[in-house]
C-alpha positions as CSV (number, residue, x, y, z in Angstrom):
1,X,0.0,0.0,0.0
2,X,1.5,3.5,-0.7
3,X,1.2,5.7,2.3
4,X,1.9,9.9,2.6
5,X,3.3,9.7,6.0
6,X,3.3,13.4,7.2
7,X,5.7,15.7,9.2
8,X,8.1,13.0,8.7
9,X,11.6,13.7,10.7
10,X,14.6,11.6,10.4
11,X,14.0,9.4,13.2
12,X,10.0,8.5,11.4
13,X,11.7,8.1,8.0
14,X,14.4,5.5,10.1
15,X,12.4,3.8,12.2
16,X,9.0,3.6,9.9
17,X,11.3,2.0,7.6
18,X,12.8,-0.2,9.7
19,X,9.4,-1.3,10.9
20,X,8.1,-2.1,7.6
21,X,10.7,-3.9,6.5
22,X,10.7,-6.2,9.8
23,X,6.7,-7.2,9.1
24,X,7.2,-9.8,6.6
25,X,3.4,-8.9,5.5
26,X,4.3,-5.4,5.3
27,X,6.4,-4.0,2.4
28,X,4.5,-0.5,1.9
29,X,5.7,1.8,-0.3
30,X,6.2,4.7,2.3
31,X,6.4,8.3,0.6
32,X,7.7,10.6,4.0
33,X,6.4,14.3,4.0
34,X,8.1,17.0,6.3
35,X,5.4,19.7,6.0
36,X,2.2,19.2,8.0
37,X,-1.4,17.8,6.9
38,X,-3.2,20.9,5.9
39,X,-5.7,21.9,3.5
40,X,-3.2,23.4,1.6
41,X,-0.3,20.5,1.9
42,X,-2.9,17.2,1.3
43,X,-2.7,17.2,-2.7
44,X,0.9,16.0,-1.9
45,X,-0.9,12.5,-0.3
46,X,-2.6,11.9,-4.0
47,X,-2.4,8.4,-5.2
48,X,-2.1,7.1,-1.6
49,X,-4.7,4.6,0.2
50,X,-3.2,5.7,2.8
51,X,-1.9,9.0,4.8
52,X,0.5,8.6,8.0
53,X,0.0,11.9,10.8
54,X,1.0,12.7,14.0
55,X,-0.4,15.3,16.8
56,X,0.4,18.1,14.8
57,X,-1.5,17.9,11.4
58,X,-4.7,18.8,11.0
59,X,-6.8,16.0,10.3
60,X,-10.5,18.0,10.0
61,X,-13.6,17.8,7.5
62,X,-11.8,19.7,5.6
63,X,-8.6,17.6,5.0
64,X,-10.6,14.7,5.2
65,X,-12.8,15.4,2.4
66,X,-9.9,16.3,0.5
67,X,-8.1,13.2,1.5
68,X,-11.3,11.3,0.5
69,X,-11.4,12.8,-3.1
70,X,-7.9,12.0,-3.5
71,X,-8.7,7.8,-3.0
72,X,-7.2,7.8,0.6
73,X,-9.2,5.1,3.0
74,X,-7.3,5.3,6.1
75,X,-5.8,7.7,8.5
76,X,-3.3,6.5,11.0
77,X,-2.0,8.4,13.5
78,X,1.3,7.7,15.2
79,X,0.5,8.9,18.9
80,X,-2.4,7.5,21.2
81,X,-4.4,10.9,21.3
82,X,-6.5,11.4,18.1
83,X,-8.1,15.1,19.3
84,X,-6.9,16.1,15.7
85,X,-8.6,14.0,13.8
86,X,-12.0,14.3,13.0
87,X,-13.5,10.6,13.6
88,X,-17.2,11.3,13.1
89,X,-16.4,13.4,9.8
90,X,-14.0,10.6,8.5
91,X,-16.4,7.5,9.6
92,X,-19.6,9.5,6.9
93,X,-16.5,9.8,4.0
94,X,-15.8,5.9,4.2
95,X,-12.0,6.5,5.7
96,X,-11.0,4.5,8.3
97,X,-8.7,6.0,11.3
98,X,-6.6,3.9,13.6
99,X,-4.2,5.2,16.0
100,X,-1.5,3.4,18.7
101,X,-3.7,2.4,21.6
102,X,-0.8,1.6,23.8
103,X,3.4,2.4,23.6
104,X,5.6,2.5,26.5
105,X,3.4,4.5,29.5
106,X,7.0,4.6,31.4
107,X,8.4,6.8,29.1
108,X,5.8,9.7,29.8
109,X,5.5,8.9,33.5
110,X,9.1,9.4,34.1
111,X,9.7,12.6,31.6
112,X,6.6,13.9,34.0
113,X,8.4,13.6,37.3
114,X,12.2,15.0,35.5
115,X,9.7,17.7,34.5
116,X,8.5,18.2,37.7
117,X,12.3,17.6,39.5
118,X,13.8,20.1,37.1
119,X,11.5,23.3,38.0
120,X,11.5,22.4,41.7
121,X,14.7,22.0,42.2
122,X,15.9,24.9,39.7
123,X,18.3,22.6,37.6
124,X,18.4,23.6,34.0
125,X,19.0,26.9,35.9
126,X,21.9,25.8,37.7
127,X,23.3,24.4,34.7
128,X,23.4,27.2,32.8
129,X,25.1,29.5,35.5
130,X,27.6,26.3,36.0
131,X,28.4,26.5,32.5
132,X,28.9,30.4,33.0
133,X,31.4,29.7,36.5
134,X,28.8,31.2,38.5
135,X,28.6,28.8,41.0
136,X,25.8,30.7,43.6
137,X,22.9,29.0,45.3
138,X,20.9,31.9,45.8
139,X,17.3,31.7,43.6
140,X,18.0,28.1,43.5
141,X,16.0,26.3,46.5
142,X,13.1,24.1,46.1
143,X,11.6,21.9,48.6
144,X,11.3,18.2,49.2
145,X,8.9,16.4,47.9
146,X,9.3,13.7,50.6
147,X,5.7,14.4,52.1
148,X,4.0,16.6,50.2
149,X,0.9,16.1,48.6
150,X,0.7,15.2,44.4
151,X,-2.8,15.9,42.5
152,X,-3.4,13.4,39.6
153,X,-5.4,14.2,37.1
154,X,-6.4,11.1,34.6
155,X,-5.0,7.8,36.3
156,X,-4.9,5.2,33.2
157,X,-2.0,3.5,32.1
158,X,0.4,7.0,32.9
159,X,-1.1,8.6,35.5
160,X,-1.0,5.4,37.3
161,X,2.4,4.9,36.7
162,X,3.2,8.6,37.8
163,X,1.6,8.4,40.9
164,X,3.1,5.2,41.5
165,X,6.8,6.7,41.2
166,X,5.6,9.8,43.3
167,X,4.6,7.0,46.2
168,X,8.0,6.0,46.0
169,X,8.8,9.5,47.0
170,X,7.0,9.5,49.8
171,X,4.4,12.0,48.9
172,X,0.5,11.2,49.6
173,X,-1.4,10.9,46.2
174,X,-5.1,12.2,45.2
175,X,-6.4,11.0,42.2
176,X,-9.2,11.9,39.7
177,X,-10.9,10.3,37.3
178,X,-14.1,10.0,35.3
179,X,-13.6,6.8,35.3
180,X,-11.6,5.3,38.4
181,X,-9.5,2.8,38.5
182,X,-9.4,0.2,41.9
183,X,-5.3,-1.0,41.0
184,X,-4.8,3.2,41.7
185,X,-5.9,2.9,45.1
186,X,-4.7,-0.5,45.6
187,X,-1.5,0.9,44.9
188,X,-2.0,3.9,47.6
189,X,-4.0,6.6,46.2
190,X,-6.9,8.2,46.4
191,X,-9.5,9.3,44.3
192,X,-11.1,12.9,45.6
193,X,-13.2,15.4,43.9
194,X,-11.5,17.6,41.5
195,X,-11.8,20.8,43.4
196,X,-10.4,18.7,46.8
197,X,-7.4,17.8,44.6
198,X,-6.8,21.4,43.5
199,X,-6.9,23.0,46.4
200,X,-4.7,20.1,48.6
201,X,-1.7,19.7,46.5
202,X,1.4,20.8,46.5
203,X,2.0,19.6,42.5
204,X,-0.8,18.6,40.1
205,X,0.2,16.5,36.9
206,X,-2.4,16.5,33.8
207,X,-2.4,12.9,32.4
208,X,-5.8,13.2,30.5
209,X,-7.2,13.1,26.7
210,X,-8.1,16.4,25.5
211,X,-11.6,16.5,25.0
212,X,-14.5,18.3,25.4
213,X,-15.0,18.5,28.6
214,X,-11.4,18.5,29.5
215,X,-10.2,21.1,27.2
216,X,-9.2,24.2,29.6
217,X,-9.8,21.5,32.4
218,X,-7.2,24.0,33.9
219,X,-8.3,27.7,34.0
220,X,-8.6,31.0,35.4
221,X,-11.1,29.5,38.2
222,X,-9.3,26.3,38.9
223,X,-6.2,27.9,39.5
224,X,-7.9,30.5,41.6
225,X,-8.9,26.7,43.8
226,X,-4.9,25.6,44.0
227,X,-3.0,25.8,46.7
228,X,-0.6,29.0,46.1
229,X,2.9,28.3,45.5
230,X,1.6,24.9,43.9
231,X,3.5,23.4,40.6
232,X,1.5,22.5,37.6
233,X,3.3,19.7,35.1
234,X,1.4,18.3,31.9
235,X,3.3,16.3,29.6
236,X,-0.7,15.1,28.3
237,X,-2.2,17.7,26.1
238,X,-2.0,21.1,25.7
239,X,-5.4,22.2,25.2
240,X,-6.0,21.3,28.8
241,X,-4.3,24.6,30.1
242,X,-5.7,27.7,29.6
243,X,-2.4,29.1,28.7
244,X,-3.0,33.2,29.5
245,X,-4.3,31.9,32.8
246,X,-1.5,30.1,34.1
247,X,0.8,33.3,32.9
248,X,-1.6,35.0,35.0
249,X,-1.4,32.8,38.0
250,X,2.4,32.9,37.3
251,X,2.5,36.3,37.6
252,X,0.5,36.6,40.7
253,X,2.4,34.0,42.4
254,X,-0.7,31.7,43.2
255,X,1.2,29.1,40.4
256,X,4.4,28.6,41.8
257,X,5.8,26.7,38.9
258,X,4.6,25.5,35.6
259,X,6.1,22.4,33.6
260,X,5.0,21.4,30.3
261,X,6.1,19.3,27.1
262,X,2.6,20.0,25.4
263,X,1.2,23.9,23.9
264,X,-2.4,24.7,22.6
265,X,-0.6,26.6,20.4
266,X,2.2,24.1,19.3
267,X,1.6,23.4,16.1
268,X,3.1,26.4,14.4
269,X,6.0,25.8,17.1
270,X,6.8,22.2,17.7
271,X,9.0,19.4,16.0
272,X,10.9,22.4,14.5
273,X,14.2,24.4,14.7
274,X,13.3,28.3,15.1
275,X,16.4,29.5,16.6
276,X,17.3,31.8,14.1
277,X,13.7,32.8,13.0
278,X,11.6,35.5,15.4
279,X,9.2,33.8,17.0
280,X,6.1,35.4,17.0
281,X,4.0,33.3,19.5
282,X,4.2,36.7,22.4
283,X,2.8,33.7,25.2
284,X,5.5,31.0,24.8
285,X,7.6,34.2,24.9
286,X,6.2,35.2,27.6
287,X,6.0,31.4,29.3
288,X,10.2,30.8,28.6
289,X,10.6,34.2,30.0
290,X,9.6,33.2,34.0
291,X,12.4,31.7,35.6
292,X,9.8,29.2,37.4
293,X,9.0,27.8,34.2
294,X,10.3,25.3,31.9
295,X,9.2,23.9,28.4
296,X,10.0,21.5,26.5
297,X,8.7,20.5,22.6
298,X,6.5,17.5,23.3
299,X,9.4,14.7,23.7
300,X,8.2,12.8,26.8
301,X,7.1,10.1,24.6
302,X,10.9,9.9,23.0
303,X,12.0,7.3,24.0
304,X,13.8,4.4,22.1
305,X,11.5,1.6,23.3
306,X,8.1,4.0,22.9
307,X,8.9,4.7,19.6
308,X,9.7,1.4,18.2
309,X,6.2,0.1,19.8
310,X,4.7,3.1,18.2
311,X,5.9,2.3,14.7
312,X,5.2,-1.3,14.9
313,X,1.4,-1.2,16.1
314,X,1.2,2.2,12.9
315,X,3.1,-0.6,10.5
316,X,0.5,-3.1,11.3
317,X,-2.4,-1.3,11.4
318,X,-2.5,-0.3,8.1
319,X,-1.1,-3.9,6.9
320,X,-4.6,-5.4,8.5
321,X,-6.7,-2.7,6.5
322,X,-4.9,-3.2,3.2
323,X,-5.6,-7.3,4.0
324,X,-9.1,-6.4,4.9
325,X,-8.5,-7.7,8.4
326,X,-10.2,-6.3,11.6
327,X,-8.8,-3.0,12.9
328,X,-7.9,-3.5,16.3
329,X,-6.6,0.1,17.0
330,X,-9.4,1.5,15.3
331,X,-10.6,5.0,17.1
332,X,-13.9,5.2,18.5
333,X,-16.5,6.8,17.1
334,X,-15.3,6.0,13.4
């Protein structure tokens, strides 16, 4: 099957290929794409059954009808969130969207807590006046989290994890869920309601999907609910933060720290090099700007195991469509 596999970088053209070539029902002709899915980049998919995305191209009724004239069938996407795709819009076209259900939850749940150890504890600051000679302490003290309290919001498969390595800490563990989970508080947590979690931890971690009624789960009036001084790390989605509100609570000191490897606004940003381009994005200016802060460019899944799982389960996903076989990553609502 020929497949336009979008914002393709050097480690999707390796390791795609590589995982291709090592499902002996494979062989796909694989045609990689830098630029993004857009309305205006999708003519470059033509003569493909199949199109290849990740969590930055824009998979809506737009694209999908223009996919859909094109001959394309099936959308997969290599990341377990498909918020960017429109499912219901691609299900009435006839074009089937699959996505990896499950990769390595230990790489995310550990990048969360380096997150999370790296603005309390002021170490890429530290580093970078090491590397200068300056050798102070002041501006640098954080505070153990050996007893503290940890807010988890969305305990599957990497919030449960987190929470688990935060245990090992020694910190006590709230939990909260739409749908709980008994193995989280078999393990030592404890599910509360959200506004209980908000306002009783010392660090809350965002392990949700980005819905709905998640999107802007963090806002002006939740963070007005936290306890001040409290640190805020997402490594899910970034349409879960309202952004300007968290600069807000930044500035007013009620957030006392903010971690995150995911942006609402990321997709003009992310998975690209802009050092020597101005950036025009005035909040992420803003955000890098706070000494309290830190942001990375969406890499907590990066890992050399997550990634390999990843583009297996996308490499054999679209080999059981093209054999007509059931769809077992298949997205639901499509």
């Amino acid at each position: 099957m020929r497949v336009a596999v979008f914002s393709a970088r050097r480690y999707d053209q390796s390791l795609l290929t590589e995982a291709n070539h090592a499902n002996p029902a494979a062989g796909h002709e694989l045609l990689f794409i830098q630029d993004r899915l857009t309305a205006e980049t999708a003519a470059l998919a033509r003569g493909c059954a199949a199109v290849c995305v990740f969590v930055n191209d824009c998979v809506d009724a737009e694209v999908l009808q223009l996919l859909a004239d094109q001959g394309t069938r099936l959308v997969a996407t290599r990341s377990t969130g498909y918020n960017h795709i429109d499912a219901a819009a691609a299900g009435r076209l006839g074009v089937a969207v699959v996505r990896v259900s499950d990769y390595s939850p230990h790489s995310v749940a550990e990048f969360a807590v380096g997150l999370l150890l790296a603005v309390n504890r002021k170490i890429a600051r530290a580093s970078m006046r090491t590397r200068e000679g300056n050798f102070e302490l002041d501006g640098l003290m954080g505070f153990d989290l050996h007893g503290k309290t940890v807010g988890v919001i969305g305990t599957g498969k990497i919030g449960s994890l987190f929470a688990r390595i935060m245990l090992g800490f020694g910190c006590t563990v709230l939990g909260h869920d739409k749908y709980p989970d008994p193995a989280f508080e078999q393990q030592g947590g404890r599910y509360v309601p959200v506004r209980e979690l908000l306002a009783g931890s010392d660090v809350i971690s965002l392990h949700c999907p980005l819905t709905e009624e998640t999107h802007h789960i963090v806002d002006a009036a939740s963070l007005s609910h936290i306890k001040r001084g409290a640190i805020l790390v997402n490594t899910s989605r970034g349409g879960l933060v309202d952004t300007e509100a968290a600069v807000q609570a930044l500035k007013s000191g009620q957030l006392g720290g903010l971690a995150i490897d995911v942006y609402e606004q990321e997709a003009s940003l992310f998975f690209q090099d802009l050092s020597s381009t101005i950036i025009t994005d005035d909040v992420i200016q803003r955000l890098v700007s706070f000494p309290n802060v830190i942001v990375t460019g969406h890499q907590a899944f990066f890992t050399v195991e997550a990634i390999g799982q990843i583009m297996a389960a996308t490499v054999d996903s679209i080999t059981d469509f093209e054999r007509g076989a059931p769809l077992l990553n298949r997205v639901p609502g499509n």
